[in-house]
C-alpha positions as CSV (number, residue, x, y, z in Angstrom):
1,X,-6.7,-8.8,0.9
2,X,-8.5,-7.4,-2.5
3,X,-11.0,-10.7,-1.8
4,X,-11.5,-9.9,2.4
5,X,-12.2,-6.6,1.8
6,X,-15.2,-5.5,-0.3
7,X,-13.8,-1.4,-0.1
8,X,-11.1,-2.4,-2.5
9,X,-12.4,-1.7,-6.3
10,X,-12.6,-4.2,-9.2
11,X,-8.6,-2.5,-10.5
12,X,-7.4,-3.8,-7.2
13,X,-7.7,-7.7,-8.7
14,X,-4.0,-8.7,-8.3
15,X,-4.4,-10.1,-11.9
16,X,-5.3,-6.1,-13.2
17,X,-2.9,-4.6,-10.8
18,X,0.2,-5.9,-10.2
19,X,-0.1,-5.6,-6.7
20,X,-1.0,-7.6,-4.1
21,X,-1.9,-5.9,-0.9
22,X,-1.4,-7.5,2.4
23,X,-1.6,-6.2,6.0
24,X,1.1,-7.7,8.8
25,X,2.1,-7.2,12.2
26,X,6.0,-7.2,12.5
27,X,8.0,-6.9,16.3
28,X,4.4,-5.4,17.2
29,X,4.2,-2.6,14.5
30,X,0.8,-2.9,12.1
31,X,2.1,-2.4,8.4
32,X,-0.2,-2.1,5.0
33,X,2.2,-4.0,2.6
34,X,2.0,-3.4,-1.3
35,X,3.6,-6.4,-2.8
36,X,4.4,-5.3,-6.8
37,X,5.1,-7.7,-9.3
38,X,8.2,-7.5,-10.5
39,X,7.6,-7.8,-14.0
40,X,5.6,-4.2,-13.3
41,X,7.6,-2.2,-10.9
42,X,6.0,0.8,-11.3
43,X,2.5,0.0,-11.2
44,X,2.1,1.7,-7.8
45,X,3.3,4.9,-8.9
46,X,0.2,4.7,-11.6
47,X,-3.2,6.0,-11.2
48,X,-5.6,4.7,-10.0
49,X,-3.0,3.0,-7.4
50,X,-1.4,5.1,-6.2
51,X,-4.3,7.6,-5.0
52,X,-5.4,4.9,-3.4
53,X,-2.4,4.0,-1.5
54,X,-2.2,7.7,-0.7
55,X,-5.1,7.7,1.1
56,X,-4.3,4.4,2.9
57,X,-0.8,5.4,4.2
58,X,-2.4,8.6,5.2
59,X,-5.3,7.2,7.4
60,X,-2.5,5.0,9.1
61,X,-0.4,8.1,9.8
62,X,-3.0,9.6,11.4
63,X,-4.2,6.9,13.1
64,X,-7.7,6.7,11.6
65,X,-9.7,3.2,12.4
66,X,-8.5,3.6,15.8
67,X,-4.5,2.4,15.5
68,X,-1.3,3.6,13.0
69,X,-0.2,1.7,10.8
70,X,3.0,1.7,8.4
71,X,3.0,1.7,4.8
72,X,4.9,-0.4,2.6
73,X,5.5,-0.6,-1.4
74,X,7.5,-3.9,-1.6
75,X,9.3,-4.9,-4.8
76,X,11.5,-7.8,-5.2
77,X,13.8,-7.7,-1.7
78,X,13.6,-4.3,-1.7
79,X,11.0,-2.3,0.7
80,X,10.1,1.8,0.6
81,X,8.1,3.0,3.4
82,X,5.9,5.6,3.3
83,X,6.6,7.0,6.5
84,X,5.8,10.5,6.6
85,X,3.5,13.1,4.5
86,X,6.5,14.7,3.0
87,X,7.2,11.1,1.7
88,X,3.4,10.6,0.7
89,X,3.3,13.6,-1.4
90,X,6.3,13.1,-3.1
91,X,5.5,9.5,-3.9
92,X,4.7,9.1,-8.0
């Protein structure tokens, strides 16, 4: 996604961050998915990431660009949604 969408910044470059951001439609739900690296699996949790990805999984919760959307920080097999403001505050 960092190459389709020119919003992302330069620190979004898989190679820099770690993270690989994709966006999927599962069983009809949208999700923004943050794919870490494994070798880093706390990158997300590390400015400037994860500002970012707060303010992504909070225009999906409230619906901005005109549909909701779930957030996702993948790692490995493992998957932790950001599901609720509560959540997004306390993710860090």
């Amino acid at each position: 996604m960092w190459l389709l969408d020119e919003k992302l910044p330069d620190y979004w470059k898989p190679e820099k961050s770690k993270i690989v951001v994709n966006a999927l439609i599962e069983n009809g739900i949208s999700y923004v998915a943050f794919v870490v690296d494994l070798n880093c699996p706390t990158r997300w949790r590390e400015k400037p990431w994860i500002d970012d990805i707060r303010k992504i999984a909070k225009a999906g919760l409230e619906g901005r660009l005109g549909e909701k959307w779930t957030t996702i920080i993948s790692i490995g097999g493992e998957k932790i949604p950001i599901i609720g403001s509560e959540r997004l505050l306390r993710a860090g």
